[in-house]
PDB file of N, CA, C and O in Angstrom:
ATOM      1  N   UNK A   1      11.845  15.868  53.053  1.00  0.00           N
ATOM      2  CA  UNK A   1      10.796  16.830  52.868  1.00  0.00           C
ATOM      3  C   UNK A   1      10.792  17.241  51.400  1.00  0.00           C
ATOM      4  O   UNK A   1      11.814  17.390  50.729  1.00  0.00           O
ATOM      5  N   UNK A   2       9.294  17.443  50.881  1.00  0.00           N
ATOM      6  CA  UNK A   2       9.406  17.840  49.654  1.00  0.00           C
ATOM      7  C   UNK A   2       8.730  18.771  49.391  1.00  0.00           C
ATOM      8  O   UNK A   2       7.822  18.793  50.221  1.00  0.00           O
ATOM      9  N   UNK A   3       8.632  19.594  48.691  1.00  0.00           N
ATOM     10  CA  UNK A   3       7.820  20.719  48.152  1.00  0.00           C
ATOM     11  C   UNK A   3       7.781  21.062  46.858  1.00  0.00           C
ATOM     12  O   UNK A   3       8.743  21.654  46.367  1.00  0.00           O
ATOM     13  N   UNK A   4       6.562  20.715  46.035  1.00  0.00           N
ATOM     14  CA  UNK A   4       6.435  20.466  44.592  1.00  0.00           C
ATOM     15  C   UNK A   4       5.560  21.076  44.024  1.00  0.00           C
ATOM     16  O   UNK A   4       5.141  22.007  44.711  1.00  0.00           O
ATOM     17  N   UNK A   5       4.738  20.896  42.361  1.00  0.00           N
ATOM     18  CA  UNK A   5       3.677  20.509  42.195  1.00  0.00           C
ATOM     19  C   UNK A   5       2.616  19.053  42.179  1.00  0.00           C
ATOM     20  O   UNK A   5       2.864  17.871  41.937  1.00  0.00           O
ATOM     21  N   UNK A   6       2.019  19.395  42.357  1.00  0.00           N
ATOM     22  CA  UNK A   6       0.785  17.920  42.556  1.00  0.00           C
ATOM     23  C   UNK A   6       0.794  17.271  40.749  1.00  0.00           C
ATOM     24  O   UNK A   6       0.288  17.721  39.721  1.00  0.00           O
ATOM     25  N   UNK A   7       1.815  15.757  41.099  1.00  0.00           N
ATOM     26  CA  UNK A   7       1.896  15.381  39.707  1.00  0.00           C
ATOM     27  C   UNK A   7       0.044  15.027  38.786  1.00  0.00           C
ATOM     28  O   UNK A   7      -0.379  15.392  37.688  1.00  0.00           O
ATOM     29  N   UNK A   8      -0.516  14.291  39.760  1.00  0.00           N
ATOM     30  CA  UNK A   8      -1.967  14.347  39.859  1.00  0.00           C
ATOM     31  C   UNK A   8      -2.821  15.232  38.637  1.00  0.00           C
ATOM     32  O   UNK A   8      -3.545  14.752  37.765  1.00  0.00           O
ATOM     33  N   UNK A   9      -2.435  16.917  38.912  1.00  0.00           N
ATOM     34  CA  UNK A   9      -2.729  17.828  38.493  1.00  0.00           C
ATOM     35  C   UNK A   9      -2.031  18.340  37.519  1.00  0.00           C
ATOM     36  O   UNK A   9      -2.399  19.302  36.843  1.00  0.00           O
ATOM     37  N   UNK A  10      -0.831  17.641  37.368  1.00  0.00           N
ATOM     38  CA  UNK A  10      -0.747  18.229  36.025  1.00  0.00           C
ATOM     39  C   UNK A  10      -0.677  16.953  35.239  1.00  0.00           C
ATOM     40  O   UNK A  10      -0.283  17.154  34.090  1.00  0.00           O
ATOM     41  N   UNK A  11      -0.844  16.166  35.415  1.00  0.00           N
ATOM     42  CA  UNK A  11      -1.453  15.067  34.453  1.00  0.00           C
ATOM     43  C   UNK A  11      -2.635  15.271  33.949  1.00  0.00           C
ATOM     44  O   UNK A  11      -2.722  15.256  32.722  1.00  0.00           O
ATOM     45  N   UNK A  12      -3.791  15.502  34.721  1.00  0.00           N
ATOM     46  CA  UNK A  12      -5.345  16.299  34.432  1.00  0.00           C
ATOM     47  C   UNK A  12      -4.876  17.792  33.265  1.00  0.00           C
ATOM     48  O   UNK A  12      -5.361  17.893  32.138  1.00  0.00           O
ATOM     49  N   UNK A  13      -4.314  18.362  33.595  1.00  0.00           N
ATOM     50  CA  UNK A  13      -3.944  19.293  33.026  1.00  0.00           C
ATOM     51  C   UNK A  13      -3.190  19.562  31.603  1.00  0.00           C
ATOM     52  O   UNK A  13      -3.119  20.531  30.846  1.00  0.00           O
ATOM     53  N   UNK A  14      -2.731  18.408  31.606  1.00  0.00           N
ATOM     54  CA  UNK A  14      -1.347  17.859  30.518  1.00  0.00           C
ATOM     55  C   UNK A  14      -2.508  16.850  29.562  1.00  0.00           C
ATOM     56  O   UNK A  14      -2.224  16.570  28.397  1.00  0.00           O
ATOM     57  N   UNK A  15      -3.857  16.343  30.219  1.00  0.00           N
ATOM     58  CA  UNK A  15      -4.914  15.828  28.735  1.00  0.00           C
ATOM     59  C   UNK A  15      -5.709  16.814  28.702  1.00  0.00           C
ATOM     60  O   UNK A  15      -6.762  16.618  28.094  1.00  0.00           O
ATOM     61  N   UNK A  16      -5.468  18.302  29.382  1.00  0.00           N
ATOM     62  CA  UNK A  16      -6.699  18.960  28.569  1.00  0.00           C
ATOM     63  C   UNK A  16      -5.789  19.604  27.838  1.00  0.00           C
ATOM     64  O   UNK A  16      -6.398  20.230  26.971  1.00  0.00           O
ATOM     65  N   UNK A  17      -4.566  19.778  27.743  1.00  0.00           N
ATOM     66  CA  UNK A  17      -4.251  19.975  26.235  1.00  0.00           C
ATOM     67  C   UNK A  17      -4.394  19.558  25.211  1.00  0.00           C
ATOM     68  O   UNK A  17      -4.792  20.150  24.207  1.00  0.00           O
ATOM     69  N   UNK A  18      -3.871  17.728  25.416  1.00  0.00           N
ATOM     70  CA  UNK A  18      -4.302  16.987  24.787  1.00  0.00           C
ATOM     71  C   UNK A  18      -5.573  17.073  23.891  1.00  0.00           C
ATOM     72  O   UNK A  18      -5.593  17.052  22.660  1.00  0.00           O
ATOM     73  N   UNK A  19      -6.487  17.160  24.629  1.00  0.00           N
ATOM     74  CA  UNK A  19      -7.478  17.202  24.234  1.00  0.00           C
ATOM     75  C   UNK A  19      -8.107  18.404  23.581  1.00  0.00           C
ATOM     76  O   UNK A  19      -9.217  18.408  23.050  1.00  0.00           O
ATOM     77  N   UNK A  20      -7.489  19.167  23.653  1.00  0.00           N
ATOM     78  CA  UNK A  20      -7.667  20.526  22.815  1.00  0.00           C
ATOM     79  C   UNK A  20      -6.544  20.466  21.629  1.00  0.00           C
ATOM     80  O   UNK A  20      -6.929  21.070  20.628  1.00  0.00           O
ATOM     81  N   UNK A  21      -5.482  19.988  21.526  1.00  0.00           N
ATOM     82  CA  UNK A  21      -4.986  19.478  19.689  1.00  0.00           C
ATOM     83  C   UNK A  21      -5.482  18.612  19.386  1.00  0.00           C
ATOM     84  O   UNK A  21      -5.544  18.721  18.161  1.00  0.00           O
ATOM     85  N   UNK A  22      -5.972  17.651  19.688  1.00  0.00           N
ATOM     86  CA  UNK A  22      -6.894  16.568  19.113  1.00  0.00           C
ATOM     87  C   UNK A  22      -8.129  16.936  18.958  1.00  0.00           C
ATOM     88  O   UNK A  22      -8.712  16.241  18.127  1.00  0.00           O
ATOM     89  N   UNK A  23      -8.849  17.872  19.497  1.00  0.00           N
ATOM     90  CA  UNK A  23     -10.049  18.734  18.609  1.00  0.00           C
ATOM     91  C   UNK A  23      -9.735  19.464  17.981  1.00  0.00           C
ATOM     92  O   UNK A  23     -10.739  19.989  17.499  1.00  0.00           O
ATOM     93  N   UNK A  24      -8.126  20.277  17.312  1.00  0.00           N
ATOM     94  CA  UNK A  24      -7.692  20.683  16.274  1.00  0.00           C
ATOM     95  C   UNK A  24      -7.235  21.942  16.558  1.00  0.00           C
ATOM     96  O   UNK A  24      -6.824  22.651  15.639  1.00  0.00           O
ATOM     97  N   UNK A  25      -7.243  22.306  17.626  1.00  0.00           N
ATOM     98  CA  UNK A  25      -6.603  23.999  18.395  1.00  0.00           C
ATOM     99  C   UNK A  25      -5.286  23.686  18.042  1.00  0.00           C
ATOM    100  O   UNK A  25      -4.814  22.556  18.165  1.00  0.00           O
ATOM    101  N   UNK A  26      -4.575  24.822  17.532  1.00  0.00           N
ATOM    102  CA  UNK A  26      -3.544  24.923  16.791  1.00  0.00           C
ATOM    103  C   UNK A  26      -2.427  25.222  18.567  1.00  0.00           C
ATOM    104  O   UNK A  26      -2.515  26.146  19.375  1.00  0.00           O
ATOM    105  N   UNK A  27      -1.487  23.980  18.564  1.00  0.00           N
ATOM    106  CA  UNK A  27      -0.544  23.604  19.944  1.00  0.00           C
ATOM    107  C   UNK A  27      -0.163  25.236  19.778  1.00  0.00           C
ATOM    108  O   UNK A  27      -0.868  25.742  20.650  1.00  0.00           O
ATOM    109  N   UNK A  28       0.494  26.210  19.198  1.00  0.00           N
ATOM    110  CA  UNK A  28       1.109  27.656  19.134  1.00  0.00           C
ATOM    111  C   UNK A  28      -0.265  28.765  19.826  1.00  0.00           C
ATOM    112  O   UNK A  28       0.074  29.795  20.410  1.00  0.00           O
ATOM    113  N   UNK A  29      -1.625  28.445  19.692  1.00  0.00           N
ATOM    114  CA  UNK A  29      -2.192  29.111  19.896  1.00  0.00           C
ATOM    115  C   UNK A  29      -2.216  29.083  21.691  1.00  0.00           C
ATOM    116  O   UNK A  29      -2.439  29.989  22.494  1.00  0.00           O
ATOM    117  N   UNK A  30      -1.920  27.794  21.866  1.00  0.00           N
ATOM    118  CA  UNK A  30      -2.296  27.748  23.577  1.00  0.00           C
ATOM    119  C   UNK A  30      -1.514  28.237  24.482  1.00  0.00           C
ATOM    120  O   UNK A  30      -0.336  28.083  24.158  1.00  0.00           O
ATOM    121  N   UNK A  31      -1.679  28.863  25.674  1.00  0.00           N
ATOM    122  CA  UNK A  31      -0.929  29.596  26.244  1.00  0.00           C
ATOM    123  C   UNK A  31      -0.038  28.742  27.136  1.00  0.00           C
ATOM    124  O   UNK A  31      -0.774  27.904  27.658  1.00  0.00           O
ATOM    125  N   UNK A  32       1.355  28.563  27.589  1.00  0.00           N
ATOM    126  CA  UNK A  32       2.485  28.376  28.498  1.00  0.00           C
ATOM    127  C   UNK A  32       1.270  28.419  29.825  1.00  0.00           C
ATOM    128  O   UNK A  32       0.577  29.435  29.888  1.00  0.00           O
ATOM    129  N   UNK A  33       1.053  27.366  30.804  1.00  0.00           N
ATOM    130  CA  UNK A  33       0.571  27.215  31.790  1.00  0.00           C
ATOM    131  C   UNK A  33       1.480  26.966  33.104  1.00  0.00           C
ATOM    132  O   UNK A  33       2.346  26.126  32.861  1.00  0.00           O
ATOM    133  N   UNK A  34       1.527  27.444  34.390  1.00  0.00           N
ATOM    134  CA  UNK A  34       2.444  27.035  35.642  1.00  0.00           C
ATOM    135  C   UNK A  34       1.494  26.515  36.400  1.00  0.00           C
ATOM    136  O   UNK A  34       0.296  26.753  36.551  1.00  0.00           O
ATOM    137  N   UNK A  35       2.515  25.496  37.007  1.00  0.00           N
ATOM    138  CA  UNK A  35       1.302  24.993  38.250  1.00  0.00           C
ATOM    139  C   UNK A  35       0.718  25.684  39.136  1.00  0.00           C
ATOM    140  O   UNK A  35       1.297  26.602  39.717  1.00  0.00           O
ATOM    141  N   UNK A  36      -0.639  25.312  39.396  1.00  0.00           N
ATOM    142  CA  UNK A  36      -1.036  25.883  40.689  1.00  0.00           C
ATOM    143  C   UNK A  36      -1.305  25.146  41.607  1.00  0.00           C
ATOM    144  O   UNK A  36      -1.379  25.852  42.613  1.00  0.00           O
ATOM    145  N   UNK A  37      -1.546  23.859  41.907  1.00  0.00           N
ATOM    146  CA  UNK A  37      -1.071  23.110  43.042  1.00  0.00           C
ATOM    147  C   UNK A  37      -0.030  22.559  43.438  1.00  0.00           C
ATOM    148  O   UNK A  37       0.627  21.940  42.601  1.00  0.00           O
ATOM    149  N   UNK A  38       0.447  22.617  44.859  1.00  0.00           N
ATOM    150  CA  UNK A  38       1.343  22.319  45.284  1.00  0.00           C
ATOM    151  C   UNK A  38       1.404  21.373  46.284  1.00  0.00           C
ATOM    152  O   UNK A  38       0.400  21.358  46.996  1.00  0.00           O
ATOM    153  N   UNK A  39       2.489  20.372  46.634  1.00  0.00           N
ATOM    154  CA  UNK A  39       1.876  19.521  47.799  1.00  0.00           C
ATOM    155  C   UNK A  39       3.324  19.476  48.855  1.00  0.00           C
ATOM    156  O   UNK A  39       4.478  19.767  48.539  1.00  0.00           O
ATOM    157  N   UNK A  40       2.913  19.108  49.907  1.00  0.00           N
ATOM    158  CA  UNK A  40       4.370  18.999  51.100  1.00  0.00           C
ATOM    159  C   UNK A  40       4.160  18.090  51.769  1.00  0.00           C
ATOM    160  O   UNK A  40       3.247  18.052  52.594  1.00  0.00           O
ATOM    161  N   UNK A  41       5.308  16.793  51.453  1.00  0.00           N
ATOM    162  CA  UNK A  41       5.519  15.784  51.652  1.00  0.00           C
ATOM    163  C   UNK A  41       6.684  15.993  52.668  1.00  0.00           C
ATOM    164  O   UNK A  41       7.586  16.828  52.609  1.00  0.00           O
ATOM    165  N   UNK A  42       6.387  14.757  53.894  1.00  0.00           N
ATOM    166  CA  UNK A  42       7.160  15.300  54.953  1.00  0.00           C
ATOM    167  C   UNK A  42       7.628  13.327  55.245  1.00  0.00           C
ATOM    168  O   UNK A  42       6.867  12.388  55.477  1.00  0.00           O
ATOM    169  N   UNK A  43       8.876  13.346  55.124  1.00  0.00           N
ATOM    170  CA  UNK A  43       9.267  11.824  55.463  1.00  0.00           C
ATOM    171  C   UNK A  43       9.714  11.495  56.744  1.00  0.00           C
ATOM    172  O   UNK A  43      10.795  12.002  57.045  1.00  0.00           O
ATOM    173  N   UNK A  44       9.199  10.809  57.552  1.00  0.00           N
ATOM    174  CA  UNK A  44       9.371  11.452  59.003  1.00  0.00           C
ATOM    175  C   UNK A  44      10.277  10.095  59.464  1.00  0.00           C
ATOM    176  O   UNK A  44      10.584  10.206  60.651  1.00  0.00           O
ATOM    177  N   UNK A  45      10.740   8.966  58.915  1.00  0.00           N
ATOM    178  CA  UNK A  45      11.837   8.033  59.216  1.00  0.00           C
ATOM    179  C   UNK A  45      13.015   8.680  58.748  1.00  0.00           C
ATOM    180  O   UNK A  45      13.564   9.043  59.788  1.00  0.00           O
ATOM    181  N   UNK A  46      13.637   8.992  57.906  1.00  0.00           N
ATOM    182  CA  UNK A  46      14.956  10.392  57.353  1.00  0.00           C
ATOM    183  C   UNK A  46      14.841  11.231  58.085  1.00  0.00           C
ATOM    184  O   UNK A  46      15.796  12.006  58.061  1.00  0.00           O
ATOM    185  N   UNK A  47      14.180  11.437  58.682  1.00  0.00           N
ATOM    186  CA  UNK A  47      14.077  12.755  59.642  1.00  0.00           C
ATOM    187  C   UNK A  47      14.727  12.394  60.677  1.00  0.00           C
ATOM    188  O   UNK A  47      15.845  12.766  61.036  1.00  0.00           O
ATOM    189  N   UNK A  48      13.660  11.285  61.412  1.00  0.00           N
ATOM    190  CA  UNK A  48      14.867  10.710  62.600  1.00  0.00           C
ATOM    191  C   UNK A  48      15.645  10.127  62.468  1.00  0.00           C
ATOM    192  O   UNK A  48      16.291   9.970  63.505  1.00  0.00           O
ATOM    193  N   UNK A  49      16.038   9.595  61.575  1.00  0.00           N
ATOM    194  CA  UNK A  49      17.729   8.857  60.893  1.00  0.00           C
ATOM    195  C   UNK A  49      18.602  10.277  61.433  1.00  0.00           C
ATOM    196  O   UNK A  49      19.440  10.182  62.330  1.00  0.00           O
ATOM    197  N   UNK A  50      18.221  11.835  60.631  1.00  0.00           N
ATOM    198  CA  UNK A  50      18.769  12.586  60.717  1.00  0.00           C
ATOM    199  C   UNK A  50      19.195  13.053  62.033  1.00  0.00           C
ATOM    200  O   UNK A  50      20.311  13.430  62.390  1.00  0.00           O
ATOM    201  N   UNK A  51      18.120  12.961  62.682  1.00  0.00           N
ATOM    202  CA  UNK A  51      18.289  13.740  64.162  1.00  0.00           C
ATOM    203  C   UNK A  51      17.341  14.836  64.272  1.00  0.00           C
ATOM    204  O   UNK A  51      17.483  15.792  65.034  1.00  0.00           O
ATOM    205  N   UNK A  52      16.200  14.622  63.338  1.00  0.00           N
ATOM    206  CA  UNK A  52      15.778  16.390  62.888  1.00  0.00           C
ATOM    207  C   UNK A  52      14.203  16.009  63.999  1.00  0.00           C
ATOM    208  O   UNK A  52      13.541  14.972  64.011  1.00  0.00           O
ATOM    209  N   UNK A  53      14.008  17.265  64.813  1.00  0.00           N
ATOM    210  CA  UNK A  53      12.755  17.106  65.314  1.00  0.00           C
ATOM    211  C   UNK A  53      11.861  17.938  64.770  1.00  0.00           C
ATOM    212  O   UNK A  53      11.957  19.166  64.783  1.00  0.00           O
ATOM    213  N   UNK A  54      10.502  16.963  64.020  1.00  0.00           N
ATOM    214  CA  UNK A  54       9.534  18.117  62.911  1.00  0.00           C
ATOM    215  C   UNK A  54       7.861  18.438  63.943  1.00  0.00           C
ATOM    216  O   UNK A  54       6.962  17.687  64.321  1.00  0.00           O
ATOM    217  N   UNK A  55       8.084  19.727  64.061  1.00  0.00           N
ATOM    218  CA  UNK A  55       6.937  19.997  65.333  1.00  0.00           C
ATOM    219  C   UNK A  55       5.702  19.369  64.538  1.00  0.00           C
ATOM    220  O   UNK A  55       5.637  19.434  63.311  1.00  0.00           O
ATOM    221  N   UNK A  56       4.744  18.767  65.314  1.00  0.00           N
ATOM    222  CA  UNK A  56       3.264  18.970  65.144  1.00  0.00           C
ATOM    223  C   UNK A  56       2.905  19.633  64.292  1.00  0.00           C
ATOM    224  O   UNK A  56       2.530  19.126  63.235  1.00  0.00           O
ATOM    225  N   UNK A  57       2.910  21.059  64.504  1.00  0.00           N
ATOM    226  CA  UNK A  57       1.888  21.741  63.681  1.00  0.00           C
ATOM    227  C   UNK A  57       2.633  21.949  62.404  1.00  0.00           C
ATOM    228  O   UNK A  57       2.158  22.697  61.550  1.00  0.00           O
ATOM    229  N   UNK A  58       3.634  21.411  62.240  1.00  0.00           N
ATOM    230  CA  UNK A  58       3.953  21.715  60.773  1.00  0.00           C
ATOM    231  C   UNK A  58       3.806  20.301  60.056  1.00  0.00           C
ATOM    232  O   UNK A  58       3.656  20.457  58.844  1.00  0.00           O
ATOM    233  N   UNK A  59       3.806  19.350  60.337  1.00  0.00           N
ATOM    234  CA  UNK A  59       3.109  17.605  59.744  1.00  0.00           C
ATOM    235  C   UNK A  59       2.313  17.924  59.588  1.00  0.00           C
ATOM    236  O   UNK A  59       2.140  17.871  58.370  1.00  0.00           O
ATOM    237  N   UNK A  60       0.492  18.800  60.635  1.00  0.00           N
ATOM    238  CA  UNK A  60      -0.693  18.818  60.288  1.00  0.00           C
ATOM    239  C   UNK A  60      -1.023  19.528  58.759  1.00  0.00           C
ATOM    240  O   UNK A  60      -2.033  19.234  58.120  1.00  0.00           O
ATOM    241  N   UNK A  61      -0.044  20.466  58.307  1.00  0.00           N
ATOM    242  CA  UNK A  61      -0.074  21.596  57.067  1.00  0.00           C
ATOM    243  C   UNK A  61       0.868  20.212  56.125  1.00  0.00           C
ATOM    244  O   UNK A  61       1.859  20.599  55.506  1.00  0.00           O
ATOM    245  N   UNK A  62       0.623  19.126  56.077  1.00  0.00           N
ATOM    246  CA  UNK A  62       2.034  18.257  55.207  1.00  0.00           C
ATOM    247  C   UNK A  62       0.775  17.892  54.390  1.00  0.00           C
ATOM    248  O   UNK A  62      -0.139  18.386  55.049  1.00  0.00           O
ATOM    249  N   UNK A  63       0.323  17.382  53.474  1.00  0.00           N
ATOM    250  CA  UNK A  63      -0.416  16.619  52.444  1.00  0.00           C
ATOM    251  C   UNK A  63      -0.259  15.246  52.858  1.00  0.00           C
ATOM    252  O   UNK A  63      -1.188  14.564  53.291  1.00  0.00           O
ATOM    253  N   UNK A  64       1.026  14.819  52.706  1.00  0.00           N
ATOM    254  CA  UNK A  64       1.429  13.561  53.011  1.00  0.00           C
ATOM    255  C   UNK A  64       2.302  13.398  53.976  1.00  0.00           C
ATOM    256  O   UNK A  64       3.191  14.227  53.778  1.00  0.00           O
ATOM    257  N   UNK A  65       2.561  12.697  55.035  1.00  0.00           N
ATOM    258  CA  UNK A  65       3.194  12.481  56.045  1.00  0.00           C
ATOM    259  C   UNK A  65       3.796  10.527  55.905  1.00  0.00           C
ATOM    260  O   UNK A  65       3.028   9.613  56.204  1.00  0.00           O
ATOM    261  N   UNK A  66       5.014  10.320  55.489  1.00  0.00           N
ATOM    262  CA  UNK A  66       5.129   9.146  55.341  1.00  0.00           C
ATOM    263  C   UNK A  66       6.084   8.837  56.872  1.00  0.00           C
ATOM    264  O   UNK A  66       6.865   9.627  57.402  1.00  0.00           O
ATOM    265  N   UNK A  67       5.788   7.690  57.256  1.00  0.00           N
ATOM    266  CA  UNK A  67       6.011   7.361  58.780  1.00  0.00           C
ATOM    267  C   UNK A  67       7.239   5.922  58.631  1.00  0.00           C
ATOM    268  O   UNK A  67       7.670   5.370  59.643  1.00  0.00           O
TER     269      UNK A  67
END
């Protein structure tokens, strides 16, 4: 099981900086940003390797469910 930010999004996020020092915004002027998406990845073969039983309704709330 994982619980992160969405690399996705901060890649998008990580060229609009980019792209704001390369139009010449001074990197000191820009503000420290935290993620705001998050994603929950649920690996459900480690799970039963483990012994672990993961209810229903908590896979349906998973982003990704790998089987």
């Amino acid at each position: 099981m994982s619980y992160g930010p969405s690399l996705p999004d901060l890649y998008r996020r990580a060229a609009e900086y980019v792209h704001k020092i390369l139009q010449g915004t001074n990197p000191a002027d820009l503000p420290i940003e935290q993620p705001t998406k998050f994603e929950l990845m649920v690996n459900l073969k480690t799970a039963k390797a483990l012994g672990l039983n993961i209810p229903e309704s908590f896979l349906l709330r998973a982003d990704e469910v790998i089987e």
